[in-house]
TORKOLDREN-791661 format. One record per residue (C-alpha): x, y, z; residue number from 1. Coordinates in steps of 0.05 Angstrom, whole numbers, plus 32768, in hexadecimal, padded with zeros to 4 digits. Layout:
+------+------+------+-----+
:   xx :   yy :   zz :  nr :
+------+------+------+-----+
:    X :    Y :    Z : NUM :
...
+------+------+------+-----+
***
This chain:
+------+------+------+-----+
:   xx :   yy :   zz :  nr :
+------+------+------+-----+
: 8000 : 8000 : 8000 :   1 :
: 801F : 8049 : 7FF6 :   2 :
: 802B : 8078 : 802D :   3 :
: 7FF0 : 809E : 800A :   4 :
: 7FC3 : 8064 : 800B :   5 :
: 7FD5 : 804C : 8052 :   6 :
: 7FCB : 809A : 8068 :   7 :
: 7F84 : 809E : 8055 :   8 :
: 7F77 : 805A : 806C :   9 :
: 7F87 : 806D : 80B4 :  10 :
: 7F6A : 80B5 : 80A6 :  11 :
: 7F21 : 8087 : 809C :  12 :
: 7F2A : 8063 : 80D0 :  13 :
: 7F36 : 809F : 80FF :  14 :
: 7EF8 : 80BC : 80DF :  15 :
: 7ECF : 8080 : 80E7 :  16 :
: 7EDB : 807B : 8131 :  17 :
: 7EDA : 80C5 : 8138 :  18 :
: 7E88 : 80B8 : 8123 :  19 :
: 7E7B : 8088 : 814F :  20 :
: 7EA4 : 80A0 : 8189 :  21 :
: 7ECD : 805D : 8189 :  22 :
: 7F13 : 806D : 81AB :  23 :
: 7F57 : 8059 : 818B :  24 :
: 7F8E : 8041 : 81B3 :  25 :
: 7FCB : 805A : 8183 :  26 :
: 800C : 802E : 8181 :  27 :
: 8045 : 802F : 815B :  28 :
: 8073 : 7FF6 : 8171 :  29 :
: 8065 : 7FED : 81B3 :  30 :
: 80A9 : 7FFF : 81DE :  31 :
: 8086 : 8037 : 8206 :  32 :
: 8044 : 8011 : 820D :  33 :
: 8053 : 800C : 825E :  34 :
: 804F : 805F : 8256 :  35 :
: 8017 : 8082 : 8274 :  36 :
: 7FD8 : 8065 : 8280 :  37 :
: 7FB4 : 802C : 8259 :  38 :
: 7F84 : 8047 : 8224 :  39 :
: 7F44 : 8016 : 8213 :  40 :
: 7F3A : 801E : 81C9 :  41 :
: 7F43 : 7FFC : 8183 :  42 :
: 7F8F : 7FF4 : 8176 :  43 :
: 7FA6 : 8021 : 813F :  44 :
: 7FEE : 800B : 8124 :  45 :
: 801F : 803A : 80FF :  46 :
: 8052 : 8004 : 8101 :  47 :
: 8047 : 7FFD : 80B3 :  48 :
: 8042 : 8046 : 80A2 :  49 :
: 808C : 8042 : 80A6 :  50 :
: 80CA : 8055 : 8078 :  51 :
: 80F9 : 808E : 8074 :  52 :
: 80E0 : 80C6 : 803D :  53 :
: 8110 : 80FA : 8041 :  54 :
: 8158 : 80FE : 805C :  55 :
: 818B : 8139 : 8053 :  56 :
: 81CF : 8134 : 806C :  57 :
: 81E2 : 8178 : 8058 :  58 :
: 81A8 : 8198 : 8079 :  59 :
: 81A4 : 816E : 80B8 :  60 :
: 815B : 815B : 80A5 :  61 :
: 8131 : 811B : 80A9 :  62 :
: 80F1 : 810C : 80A0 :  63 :
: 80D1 : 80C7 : 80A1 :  64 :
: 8091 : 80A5 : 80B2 :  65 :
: 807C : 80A0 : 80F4 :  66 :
: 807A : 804E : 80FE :  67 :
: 80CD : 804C : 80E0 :  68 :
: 80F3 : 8036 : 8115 :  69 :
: 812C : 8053 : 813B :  70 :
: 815F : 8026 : 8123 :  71 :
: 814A : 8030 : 80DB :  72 :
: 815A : 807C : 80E4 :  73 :
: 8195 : 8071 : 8110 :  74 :
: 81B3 : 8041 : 80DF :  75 :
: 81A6 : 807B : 80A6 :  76 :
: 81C0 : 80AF : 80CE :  77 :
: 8203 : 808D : 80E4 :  78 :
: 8211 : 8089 : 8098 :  79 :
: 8219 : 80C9 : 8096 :  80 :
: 823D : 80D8 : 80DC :  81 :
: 81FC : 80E9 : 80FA :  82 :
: 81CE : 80DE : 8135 :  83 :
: 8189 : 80EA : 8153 :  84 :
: 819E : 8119 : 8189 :  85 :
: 8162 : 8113 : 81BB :  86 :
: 8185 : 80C4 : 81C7 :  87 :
: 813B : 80A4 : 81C4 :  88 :
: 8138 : 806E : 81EF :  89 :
: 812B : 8021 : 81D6 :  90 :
: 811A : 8008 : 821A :  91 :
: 8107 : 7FB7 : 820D :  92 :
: 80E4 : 7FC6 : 81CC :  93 :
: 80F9 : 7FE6 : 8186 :  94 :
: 80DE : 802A : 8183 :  95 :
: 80C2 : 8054 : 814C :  96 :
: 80CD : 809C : 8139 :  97 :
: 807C : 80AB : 8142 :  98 :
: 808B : 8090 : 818C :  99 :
: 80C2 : 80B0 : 819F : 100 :
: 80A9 : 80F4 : 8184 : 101 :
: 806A : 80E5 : 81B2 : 102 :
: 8085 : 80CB : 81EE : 103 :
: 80B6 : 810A : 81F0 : 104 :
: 80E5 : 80DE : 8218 : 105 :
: 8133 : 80E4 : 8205 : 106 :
: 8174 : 80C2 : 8222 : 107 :
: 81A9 : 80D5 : 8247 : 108 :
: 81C5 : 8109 : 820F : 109 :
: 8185 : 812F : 820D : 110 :
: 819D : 816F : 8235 : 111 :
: 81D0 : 8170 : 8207 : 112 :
: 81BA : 8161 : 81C1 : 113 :
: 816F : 817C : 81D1 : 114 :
: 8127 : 8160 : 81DC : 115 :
: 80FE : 813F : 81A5 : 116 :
: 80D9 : 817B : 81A8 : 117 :
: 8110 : 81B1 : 819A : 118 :
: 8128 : 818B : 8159 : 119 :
: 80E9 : 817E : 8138 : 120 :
: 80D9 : 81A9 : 80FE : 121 :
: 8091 : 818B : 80E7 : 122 :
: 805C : 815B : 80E8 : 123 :
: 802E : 813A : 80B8 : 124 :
: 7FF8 : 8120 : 80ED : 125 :
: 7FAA : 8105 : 80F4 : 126 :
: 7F7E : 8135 : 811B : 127 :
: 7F4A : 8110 : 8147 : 128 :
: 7F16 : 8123 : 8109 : 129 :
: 7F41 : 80F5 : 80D9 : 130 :
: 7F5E : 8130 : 80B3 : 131 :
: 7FA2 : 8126 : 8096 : 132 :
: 7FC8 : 8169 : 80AD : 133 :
: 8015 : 818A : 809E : 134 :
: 8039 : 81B7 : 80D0 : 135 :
: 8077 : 81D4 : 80CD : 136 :
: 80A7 : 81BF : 8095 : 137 :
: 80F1 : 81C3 : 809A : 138 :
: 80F0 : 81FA : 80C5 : 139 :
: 80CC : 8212 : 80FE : 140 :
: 808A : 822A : 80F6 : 141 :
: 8056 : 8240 : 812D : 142 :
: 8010 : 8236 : 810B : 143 :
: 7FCA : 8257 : 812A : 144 :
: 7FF5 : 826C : 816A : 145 :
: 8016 : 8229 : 817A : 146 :
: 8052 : 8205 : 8165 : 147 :
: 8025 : 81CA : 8156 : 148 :
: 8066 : 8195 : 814A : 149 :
: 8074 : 819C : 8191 : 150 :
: 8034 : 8195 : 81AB : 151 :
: 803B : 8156 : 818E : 152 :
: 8071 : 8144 : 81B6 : 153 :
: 8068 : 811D : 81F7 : 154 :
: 8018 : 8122 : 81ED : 155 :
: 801A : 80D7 : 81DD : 156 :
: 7FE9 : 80D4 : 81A3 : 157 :
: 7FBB : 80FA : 81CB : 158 :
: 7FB8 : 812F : 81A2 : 159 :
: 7FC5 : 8118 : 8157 : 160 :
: 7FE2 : 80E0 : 813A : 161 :
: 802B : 80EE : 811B : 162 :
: 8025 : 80DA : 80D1 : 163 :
: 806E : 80EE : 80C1 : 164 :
: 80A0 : 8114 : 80E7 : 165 :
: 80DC : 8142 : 80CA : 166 :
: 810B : 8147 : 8102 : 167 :
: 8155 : 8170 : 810C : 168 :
: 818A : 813F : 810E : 169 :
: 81D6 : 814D : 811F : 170 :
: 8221 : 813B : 8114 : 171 :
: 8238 : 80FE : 8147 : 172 :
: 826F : 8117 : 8169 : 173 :
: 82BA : 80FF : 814A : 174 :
: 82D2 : 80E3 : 819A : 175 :
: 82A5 : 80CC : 81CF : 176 :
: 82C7 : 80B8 : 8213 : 177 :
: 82A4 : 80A4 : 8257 : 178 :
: 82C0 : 80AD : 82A0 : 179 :
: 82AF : 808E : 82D9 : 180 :
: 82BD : 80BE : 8327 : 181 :
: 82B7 : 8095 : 836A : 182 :
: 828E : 80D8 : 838A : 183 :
: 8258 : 80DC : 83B8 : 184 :
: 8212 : 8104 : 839C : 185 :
: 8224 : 8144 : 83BC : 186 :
: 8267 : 8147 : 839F : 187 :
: 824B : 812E : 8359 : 188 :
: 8226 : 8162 : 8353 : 189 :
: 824A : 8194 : 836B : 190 :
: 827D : 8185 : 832C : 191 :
: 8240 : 8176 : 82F9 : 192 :
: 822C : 81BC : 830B : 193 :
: 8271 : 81D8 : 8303 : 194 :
: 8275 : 81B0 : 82C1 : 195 :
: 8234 : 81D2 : 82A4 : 196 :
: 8251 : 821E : 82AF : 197 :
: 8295 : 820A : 828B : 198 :
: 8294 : 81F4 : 8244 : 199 :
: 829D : 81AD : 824C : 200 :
: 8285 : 817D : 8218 : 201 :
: 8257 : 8153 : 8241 : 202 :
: 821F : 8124 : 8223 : 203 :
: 8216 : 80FC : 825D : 204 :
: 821A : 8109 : 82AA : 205 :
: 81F8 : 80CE : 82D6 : 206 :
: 8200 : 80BC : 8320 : 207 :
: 81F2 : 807E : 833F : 208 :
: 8210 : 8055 : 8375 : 209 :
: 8242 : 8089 : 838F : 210 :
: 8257 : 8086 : 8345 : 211 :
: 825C : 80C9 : 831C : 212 :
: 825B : 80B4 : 82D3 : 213 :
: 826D : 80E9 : 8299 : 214 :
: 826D : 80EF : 824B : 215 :
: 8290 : 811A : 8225 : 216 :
: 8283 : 8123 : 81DB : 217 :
: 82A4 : 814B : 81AA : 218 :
: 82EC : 8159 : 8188 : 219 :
: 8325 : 812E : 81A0 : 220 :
: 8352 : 816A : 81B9 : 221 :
: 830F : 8185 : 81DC : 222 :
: 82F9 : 8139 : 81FD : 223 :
: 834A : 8128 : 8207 : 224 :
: 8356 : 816E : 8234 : 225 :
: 8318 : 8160 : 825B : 226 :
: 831E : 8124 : 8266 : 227 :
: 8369 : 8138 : 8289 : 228 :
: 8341 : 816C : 82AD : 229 :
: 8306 : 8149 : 82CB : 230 :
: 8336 : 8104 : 82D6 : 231 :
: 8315 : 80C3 : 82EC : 232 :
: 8315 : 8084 : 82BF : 233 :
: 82F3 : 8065 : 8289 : 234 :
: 82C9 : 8031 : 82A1 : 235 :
: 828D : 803B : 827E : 236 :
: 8288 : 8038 : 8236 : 237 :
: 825D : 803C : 8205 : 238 :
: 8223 : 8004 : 821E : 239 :
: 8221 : 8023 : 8266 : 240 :
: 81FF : 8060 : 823E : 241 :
: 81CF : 803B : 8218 : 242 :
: 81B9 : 800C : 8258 : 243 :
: 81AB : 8055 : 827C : 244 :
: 8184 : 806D : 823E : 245 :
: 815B : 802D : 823D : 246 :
: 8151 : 8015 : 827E : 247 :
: 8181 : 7FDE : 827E : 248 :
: 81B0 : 7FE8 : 82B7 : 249 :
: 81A2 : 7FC2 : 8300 : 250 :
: 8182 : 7FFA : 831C : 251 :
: 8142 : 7FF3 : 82EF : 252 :
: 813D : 7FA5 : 8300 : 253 :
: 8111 : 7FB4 : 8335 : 254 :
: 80BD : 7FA9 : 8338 : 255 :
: 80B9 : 7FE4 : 8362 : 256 :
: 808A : 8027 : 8348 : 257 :
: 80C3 : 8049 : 8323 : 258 :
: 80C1 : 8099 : 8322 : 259 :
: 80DF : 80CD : 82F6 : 260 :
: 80EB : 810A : 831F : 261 :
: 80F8 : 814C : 82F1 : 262 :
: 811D : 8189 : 8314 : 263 :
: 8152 : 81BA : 830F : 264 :
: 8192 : 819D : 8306 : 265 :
: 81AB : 81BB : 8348 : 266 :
: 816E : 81A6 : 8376 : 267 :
: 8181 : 8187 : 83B6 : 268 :
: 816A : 813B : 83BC : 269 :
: 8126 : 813B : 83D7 : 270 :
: 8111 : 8110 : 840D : 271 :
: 80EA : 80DF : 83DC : 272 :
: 8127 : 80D4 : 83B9 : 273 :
: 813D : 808C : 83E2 : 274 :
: 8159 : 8066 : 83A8 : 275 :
: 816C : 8093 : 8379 : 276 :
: 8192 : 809C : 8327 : 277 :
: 81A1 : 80D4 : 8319 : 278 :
: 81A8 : 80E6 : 82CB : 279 :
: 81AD : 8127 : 82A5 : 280 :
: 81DA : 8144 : 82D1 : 281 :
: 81A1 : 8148 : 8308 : 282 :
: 8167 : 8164 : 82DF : 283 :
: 814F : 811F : 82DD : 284 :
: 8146 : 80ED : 8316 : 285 :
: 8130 : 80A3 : 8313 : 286 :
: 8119 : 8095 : 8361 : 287 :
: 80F5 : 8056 : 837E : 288 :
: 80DF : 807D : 83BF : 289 :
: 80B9 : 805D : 8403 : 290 :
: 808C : 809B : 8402 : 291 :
: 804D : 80A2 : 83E4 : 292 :
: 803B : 80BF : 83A2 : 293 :
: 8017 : 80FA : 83B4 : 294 :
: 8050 : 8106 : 83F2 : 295 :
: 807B : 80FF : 83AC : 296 :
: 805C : 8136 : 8383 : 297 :
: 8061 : 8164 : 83C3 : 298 :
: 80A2 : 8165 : 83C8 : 299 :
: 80B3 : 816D : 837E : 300 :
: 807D : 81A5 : 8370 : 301 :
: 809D : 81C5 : 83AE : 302 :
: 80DE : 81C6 : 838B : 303 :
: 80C8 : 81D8 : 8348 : 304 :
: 80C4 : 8193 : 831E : 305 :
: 8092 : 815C : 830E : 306 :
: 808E : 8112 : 831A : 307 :
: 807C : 80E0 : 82F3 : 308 :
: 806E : 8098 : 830A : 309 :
: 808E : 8078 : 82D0 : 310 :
: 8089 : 802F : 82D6 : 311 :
: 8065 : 7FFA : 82FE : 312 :
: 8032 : 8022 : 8319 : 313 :
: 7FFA : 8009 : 833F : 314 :
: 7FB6 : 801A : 830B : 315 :
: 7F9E : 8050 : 8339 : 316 :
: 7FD6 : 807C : 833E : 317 :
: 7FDD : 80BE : 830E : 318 :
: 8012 : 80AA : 82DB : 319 :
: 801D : 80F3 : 82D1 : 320 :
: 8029 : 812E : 8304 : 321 :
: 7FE0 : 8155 : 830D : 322 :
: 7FD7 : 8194 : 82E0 : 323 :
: 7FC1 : 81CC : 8304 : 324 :
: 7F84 : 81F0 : 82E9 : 325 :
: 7FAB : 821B : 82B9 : 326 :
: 7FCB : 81DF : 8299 : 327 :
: 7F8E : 81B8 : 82A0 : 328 :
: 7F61 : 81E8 : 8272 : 329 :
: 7F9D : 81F2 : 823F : 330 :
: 7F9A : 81A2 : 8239 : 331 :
: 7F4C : 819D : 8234 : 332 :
: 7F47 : 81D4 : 8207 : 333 :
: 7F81 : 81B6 : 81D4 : 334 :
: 7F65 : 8176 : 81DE : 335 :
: 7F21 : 8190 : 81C3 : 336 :
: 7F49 : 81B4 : 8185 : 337 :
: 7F6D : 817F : 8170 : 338 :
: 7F3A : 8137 : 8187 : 339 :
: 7EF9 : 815A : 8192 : 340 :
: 7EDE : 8111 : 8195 : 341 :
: 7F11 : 80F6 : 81C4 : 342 :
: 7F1A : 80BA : 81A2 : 343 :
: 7F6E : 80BE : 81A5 : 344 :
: 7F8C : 80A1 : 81DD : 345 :
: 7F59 : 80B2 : 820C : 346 :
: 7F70 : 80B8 : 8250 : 347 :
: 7FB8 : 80A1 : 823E : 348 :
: 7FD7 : 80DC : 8262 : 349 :
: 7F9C : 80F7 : 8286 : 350 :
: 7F5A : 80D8 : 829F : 351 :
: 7F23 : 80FD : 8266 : 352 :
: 7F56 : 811C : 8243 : 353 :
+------+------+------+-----+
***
């Protein structure tokens, strides 16, 4: 079937349930299907809507079909001394563009290289009325007073359904090295902070286990006179950054309710935090925590950040930190723009919306 053919075929089917009011639980390949909360619907695939359409090196532009999967692009991209720069994580499955762009979840070089939604450029998507709609392009476009590509991003199908996605890519760094520091977490980061006001080519900074570890990414004379700066050794490669990015390191072998705490890098550990990885240089926390979840969400709205409960939650829990009744409104009210029929992931992030 061609990608115009297998376009309107979803479009009708979108339409047909918009008429009856029949929800649609969207997947693409099913790595992030733990993610937020279970949706009853039909299951709508994009796995087969799938393929790159449009790749320039020189301009640091692709754009491919939302059910193509990550390795697919990173394969393309490494041709060509490239990379996705948002790091999507894999986790057990093999993810797709559309779901990475939705989930708006990015590894461990994300502060670095940038969120999926700071390097997307446009969308071809399915409204929740089964029209087939372009935003954006090759370069940023705001359309009817919102950037509607990154709405898209980390609104898990809630919204639209991503079609195709044309996304910034960049140049892989020419050296990569990793350290390893024996420090405690106040010293770690203590230096992390120093790190971020010098210009030090990080792409990774993660603590765990009295453990500081560090990436540096860039030219060999820049890595090689850092690396003499900072000191430590090389004990972690390559693989300890890819089991952090997908959740394949000890610490996330546990059937314990996992949360990802969001702060300011330089927030003091919160008393929630009893078992705690720190990643992003401290802007992002994964805690398993004796407290409660709403004793949770105090103590990180009290300090600025959010808290999600990320994994093996208990069915009753909020997946997602509350909105307040600014937030909440915004939500409802692009919810009704964009799925007037609520028939697209219903309730996936939050209960009626």
């Amino acid at each position: 079937m061609s990608d115009r053919d297998l376009s309107q075929a979803l479009a009708a089917r979108v339409s047909d349930a918009a008429a009856k009011g029949r929800p649609l639980a969207i997947v693409g390949r099913g790595s992030k299907a733990f993610y937020g909360h279970t949706v009853e619907g039909e299951t709508l695939s994009l796995a087969e809507h799938s393929g790159i359409v449009s790749y320039e090196p020189t301009e640091l532009v692709l754009t491919a079909r939302a059910g193509t999967t990550i390795s697919e692009i990173v394969h393309a991209l490494a041709d060509n001394g490239q990379m996705l720069a948002f790091d999507p994580p894999a986790f057990d499955g093999e993810p797709s563009l559309g779901g990475a762009i939705a989930s708006g979840l990015g590894g461990p070089r994300r502060p670095w290289g940038g969120a999926p939604r700071d390097l997307l450029l446009g969308i071809k998507l399915l409204d929740g009325r089964g029209r087939i709609l372009r935003f954006g392009g090759e370069v940023m476009k705001n359309v009817a007073g919102y950037d509607v590509s990154r709405l898209m991003a980390g609104a898990l199908g809630t919204l639209g359904i991503l079609l195709e996605v044309s996304i910034k890519v960049l140049p892989a760094p020419a050296v990569e090295r990793s350290l390893v520091l024996s420090l405690l977490r106040d010293r770690a980061m203590q230096l992390m902070r120093d790190l971020a006001r010098q210009p030090a080519p990080l792409s990774g900074a993660c603590h765990l286990d009295d453990r500081l570890y560090l990436r540096l990414s860039g030219n060999a004379a820049s890595v090689d006179a850092w690396e003499k700066q900072i000191g430590g050794d090389g004990g972690a490669g390559g693989e300890f950054w890819q089991q952090l990015r997908d959740h394949r390191l000890p610490f996330f072998d546990d059937e314990r309710p996992l949360w990802r705490l969001s702060l300011a890098p330089a927030s003091a550990r919160l008393d929630c935090e009893q078992q705690v990885l720190i990643d992003w240089a401290g802007a992002q926390r994964w805690v398993y925590s004796n407290n409660d979840a709403g004793e949770i969400r105090s103590q990180v709205a009290k300090a600025g950040g959010h808290a999600i409960l990320f994994r093996h939650g208990d069915g009753n829990t909020p997946v997602f930190h509350p909105l307040d009744p600014v937030r909440e409104r915004l939500h409802r009210g692009l919810k009704q723009t964009f799925d007037p029929q609520g028939i697209l992931n219903p309730g996936r992030q939050y209960p009626a919306i």
